[in-house]
C-alpha positions as CSV (number, residue, x, y, z in Angstrom):
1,X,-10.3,4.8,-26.5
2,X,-8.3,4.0,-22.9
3,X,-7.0,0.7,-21.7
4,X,-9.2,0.4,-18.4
5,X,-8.0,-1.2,-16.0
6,X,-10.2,-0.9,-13.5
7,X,-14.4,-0.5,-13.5
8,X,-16.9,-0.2,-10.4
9,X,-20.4,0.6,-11.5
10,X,-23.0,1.5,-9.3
11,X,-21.1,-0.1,-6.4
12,X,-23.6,0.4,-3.4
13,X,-22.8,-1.7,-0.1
14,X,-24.5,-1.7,3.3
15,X,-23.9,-3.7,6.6
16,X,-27.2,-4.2,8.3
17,X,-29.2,-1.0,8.1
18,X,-25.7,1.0,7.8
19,X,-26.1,2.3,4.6
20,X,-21.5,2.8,3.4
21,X,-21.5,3.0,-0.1
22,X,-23.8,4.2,-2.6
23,X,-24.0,4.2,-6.9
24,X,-19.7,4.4,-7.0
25,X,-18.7,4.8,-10.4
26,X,-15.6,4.7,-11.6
27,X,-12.8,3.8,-14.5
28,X,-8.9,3.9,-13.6
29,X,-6.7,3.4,-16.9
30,X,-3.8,1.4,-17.0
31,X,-0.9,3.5,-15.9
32,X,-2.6,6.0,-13.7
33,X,-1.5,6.6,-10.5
34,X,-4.8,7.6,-8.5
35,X,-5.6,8.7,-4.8
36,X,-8.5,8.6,-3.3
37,X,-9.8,10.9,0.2
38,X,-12.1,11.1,2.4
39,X,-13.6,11.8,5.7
40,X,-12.8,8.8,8.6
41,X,-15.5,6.0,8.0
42,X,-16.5,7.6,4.9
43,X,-16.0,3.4,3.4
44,X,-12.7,4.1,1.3
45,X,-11.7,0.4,3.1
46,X,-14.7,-1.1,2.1
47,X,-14.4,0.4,-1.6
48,X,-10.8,-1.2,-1.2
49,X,-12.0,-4.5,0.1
50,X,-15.0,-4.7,-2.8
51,X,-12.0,-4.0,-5.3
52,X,-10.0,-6.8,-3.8
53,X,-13.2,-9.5,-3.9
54,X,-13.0,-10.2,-0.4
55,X,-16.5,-8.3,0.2
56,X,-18.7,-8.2,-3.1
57,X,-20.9,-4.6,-3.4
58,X,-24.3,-5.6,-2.4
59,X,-25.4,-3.7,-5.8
60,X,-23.2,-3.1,-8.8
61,X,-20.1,-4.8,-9.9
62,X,-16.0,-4.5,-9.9
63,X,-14.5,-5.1,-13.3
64,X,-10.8,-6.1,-13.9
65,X,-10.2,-5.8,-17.7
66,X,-13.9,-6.0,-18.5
67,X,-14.0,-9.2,-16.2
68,X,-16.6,-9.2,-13.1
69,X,-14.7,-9.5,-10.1
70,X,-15.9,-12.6,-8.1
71,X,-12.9,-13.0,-5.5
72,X,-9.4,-12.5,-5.1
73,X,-7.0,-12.6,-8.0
74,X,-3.3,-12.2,-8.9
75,X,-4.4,-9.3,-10.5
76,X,-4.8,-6.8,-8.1
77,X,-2.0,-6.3,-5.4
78,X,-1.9,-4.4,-1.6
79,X,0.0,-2.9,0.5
80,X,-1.3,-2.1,3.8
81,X,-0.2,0.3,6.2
82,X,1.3,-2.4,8.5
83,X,3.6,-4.2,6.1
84,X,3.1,-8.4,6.5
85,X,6.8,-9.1,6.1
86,X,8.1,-12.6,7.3
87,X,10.5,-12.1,9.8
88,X,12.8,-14.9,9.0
89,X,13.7,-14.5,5.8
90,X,15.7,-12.0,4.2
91,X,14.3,-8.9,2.1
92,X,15.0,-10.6,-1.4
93,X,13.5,-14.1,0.1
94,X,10.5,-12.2,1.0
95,X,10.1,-10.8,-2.3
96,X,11.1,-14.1,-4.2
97,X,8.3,-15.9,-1.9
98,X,5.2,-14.6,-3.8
99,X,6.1,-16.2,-7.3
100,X,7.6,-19.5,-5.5
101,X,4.0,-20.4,-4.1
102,X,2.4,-19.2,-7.6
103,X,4.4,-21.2,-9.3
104,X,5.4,-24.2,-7.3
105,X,4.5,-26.6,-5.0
106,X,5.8,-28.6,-2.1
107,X,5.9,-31.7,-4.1
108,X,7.3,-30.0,-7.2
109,X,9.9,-28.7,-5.1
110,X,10.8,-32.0,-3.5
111,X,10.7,-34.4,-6.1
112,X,11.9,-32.1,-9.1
113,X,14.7,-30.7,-7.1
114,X,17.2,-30.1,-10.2
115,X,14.2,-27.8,-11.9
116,X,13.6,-26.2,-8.7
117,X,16.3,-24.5,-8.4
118,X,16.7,-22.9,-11.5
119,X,13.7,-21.9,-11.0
120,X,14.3,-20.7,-7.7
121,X,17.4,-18.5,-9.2
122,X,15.1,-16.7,-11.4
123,X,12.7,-15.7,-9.0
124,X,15.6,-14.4,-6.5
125,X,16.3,-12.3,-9.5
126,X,13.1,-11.1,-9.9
127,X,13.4,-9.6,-6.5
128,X,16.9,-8.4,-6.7
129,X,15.5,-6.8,-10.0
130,X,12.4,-5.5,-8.4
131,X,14.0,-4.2,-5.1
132,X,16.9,-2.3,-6.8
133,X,13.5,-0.4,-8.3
134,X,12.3,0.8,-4.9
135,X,15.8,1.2,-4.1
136,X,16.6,-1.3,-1.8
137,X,18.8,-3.2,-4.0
138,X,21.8,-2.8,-0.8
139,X,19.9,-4.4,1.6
140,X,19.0,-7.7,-0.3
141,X,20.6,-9.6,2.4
142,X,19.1,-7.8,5.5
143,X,15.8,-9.1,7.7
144,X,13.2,-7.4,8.5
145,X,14.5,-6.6,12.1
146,X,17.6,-5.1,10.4
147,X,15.4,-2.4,8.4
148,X,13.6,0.9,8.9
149,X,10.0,1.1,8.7
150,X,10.6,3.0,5.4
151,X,12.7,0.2,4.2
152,X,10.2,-3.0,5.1
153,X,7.3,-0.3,3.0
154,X,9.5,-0.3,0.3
155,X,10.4,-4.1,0.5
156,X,6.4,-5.0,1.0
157,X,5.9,-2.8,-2.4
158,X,8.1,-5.3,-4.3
159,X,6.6,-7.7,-2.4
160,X,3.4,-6.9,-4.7
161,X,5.0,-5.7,-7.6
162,X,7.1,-8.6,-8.3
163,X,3.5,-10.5,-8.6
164,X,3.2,-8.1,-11.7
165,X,-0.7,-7.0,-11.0
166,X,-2.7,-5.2,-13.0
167,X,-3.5,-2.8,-10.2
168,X,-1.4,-1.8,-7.5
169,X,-4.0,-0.8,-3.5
170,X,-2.0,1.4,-1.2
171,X,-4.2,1.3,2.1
172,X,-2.9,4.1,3.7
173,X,0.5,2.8,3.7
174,X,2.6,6.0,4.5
175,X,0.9,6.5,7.7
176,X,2.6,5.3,10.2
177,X,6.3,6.7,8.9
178,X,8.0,9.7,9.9
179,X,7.7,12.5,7.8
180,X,11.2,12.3,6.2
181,X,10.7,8.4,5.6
182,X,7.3,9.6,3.9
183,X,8.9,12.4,1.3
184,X,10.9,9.5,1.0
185,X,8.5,7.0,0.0
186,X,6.8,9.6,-2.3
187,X,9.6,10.3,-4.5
188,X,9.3,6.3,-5.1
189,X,5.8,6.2,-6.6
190,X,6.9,9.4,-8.3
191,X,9.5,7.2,-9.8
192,X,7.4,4.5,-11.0
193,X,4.7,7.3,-12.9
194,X,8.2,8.4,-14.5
195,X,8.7,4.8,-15.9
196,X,4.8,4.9,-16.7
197,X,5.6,7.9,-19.2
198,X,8.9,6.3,-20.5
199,X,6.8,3.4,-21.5
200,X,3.9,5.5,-22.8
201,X,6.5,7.4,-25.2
202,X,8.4,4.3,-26.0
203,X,4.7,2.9,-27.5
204,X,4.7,0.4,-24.4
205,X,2.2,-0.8,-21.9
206,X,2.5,1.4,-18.9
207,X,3.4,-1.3,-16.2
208,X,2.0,0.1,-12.6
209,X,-1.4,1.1,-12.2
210,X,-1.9,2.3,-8.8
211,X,-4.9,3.4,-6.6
212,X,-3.8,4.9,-3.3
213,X,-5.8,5.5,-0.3
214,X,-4.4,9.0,2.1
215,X,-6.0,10.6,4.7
216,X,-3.1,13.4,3.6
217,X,-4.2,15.9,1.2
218,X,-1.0,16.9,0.4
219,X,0.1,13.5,-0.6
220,X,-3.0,13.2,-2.2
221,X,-2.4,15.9,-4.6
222,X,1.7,15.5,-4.9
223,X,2.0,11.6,-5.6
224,X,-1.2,11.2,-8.4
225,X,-2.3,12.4,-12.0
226,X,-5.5,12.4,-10.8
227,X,-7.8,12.5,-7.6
228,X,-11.0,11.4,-5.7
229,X,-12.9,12.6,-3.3
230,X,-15.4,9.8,-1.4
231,X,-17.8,11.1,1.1
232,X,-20.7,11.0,2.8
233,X,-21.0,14.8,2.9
234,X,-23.2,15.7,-0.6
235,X,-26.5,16.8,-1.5
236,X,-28.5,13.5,-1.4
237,X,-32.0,14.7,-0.8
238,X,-31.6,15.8,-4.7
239,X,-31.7,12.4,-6.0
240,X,-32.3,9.8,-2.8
241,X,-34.6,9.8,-0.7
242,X,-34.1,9.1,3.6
243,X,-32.6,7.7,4.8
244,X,-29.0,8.6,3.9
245,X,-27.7,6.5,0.7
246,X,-23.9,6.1,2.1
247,X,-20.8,7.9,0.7
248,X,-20.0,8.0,-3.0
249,X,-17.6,9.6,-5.4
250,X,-17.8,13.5,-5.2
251,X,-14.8,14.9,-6.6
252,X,-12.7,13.2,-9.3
253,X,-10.2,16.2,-10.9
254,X,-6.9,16.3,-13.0
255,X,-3.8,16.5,-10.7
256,X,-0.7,17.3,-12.0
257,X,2.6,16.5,-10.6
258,X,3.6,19.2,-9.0
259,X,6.9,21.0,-9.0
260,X,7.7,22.3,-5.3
261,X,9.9,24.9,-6.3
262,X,7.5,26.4,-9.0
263,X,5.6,29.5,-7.2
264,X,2.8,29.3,-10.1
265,X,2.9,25.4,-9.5
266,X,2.7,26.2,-5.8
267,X,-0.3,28.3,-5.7
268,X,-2.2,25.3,-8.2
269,X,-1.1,22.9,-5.5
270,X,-3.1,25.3,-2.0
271,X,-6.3,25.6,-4.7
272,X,-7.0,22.2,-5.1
273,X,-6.1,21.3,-1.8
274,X,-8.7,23.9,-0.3
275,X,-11.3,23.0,-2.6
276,X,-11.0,19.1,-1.9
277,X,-11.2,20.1,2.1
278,X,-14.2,21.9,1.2
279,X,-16.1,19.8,-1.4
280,X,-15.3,16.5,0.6
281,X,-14.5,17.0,4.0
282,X,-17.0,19.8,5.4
283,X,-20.3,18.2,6.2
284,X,-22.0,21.8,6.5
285,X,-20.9,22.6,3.3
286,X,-22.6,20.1,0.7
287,X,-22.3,20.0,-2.7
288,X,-24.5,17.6,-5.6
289,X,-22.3,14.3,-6.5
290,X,-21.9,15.9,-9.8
291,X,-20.6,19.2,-9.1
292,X,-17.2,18.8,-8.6
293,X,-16.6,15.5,-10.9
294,X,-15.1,16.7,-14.0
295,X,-11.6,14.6,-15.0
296,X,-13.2,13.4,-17.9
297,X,-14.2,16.8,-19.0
298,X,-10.5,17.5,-18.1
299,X,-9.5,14.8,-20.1
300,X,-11.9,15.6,-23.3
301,X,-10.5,19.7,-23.0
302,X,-6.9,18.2,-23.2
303,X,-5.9,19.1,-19.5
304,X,-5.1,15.6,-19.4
305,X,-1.7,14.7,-17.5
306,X,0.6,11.5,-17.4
307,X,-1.0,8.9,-19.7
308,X,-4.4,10.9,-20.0
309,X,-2.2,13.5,-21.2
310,X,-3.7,14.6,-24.8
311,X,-1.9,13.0,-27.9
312,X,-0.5,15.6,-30.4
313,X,-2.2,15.6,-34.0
314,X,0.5,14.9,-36.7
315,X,1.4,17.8,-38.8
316,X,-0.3,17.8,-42.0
C-alpha cells in the first residue's frame, strides 16, 4: 500500500568481535522526512554507510525500490556535517558539477563543444533552479570563501538534490552551525516536507525522501514526521544470548510537526522528547526492542502525519 523507498532487513554488522549492529529493520516511504538518534557509537554511521553501499551489513540486506543494494548509486544522496564544497568554483558551478560528470565526459566535452554547451546551460539552470529552493538563489555568483557556514550547508544540499535521489542522508549536518544558522537550516527541510504535501495533494510523487541523523533531540522531533531511536541500550538477554548483539532499532513513533507557539503542541513536543531520552539513551533503564516501536500501529490507528497521514473515505 506505501511507495517504499527504502528497506533494511535484518541488517546485522560487526567489526572483528565488535558486535555494532544487530537484526535493523526498517521501511522509509517516499516523501518522509525521518530522523534517526542515538547514544555516541551506538553505529547510526555505520547504518548510514550500509545504506550508502560503501560497507555491505554482514547479515541482511539494504533495498532501494525493492532492489538489493550492492554499492553506491545515484540514488541515494549525503550531506555530511563538513560540507565537500570546491573552493574554486562558484555556488551555482558547484551545484551544476554533479550532473556535468553524470552526464558528460572530457571527450564529449572537447570534441562536441557546440552540444556541450547547451547542455552546460541547462545544468547551470538546474542549480539556479535548485538553489533559489534552499534559498540561496542571491548568492549564485559567490565562492565558498564568500559564504557562511549556513550558506555552503545549504549550497552542499543542492549539491545533492540537484542529482534528484531517491533518498536524501543528512549525517549530522547541523552540527557544527550556530544555533541561529541551525533554526535556520530547519525551517529549510521544513520547507521541502511542505512541497512533499503540495505534491501529495496535487496526486504527485512526493520528491524528497529524507533520513536525517541528530544527536539533537529537539531537532529530532521538530524537523521529521516520524522518528528512531538506535541503541545499544535494550533488553537483549530476552531474545539473544552473550555476548551483546549490537544496537538496533528501539523506538520508531509518529512525529508531528510541531507548532512552537501552540501550548497543547508544546507539551506533545517535552513528552516525546523525555520518553526518547529514556527509552534510548539511558543504559540503566532498558526496555525490549519492541516496546516502544509502534509507527506502524500509529499509522494503521490513522495517527498518521505528512504522507502517512490517513486518506479520507469518500462520502457515500
Amino acid at each position: 500500500m506505501h511507495d517504499i523507498v527504502l528497506e533494511c532487513r535484518g541488517v546485522s554488522k560487526r567489526f572483528g568481535e565488535h558486535r555494532v549492529l544487530h537484526d535493523v529493520n526498517l521501511q522509509i516511504v517516499r516523501g518522509q522526512i525521518v530522523s534517526l538518534v542515538g547514544p555516541s557509537g551506538c553505529g547510526k554511521s555505520t547504518l548510514l554507510r550500509a545504506i550508502l553501499g560503501t560497507h555491505p551489513p554482514d547479515s541482511g540486506e539494504v533495498l532501494m525500490n525493492g532492489r538489493p543494494v550492492t554499492g553506491p548509486g545515484r540514488d541515494r544522496g549525503i550531506v555530511y556535517q563538513r560540507y565537500g564544497l570546491y573552493p574554486f568554483l562558484t555556488a551555482r558551478q558547484n551545484v551544476a558539477f554533479g550532473p556535468m560528470l553524470d552526464e558528460t565526459n572530457l571527450a564529449f566535452r572537447f570534441f562536441q563543444f557546440p552540444r556541450w554547451l547547451a547542455l552546460r546551460r541547462k545544468h547551470l539552470a538546474s542549480a539556479d533552479t535548485m538553489l533559489e529552493r534552499v534559498q540561496m538563489g542571491k548568492a549564485l555568483h559567490r565562492y565558498p570563501e564568500e559564504l557562511s557556514g549556513g550558506m555552503c550547508q545549504r549550497v552542499a544540499i543542492a549539491q545533492a538534490l540537484v542529482m534528484k535521489p531517491e533518498i536524501l542522508l543528512l549525517d549530522e549536518p547541523f552540527g557544527a552551525l550556530d544555533e541561529a544558522t541551525r533554526e535556520e537550516m530547519q525551517e529549510m527541510l521544513l520547507q521541502l516536507y511542505a512541497e512533499n504535501l503540495e505534491a501529495k495533494a496535487a496526486g504527485r510523487k512526493p520528491p524528497y525522501t529524507i533520513l536525517i541523523i541528530t544527536h539533537e533531540l529537539n531537532e529530532a522531533i521538530y524537523v521529521a514526521d516520524r522518528v528512531l531511536g538506535l541503541s545499544q541500550y535494550w533488553r537483549w538477554e530476552d531474545t539473544c544470548g552473550p555476548p551483546h548483539p549490537g544496537a538496533t532499532i528501539i523506538y520508531d513513533a509518529v512525529s508531528p510537526v510541531f507548532s512552537k507557539c501552540a501550548e497543547a503542541e508544546a507539551a506533545a513536543f517535552v513528552r516525546q522528547r523525555e520518553e526518547m531520552r529514556r527509552v534510548i539513551f539511558e543504559p540503566a533503564e532498558r526496555f525490549g526492542r519492541d516496546s516502544h516501536t509502534r509507527f506502524w500501529k500509529q499509522c494503521a490507528a490513522g495517527e498518521g502525519v505528512g504522507v502517512m497521514a490517513s486518506v479520507p473515505k469518500a462520502a457515500s
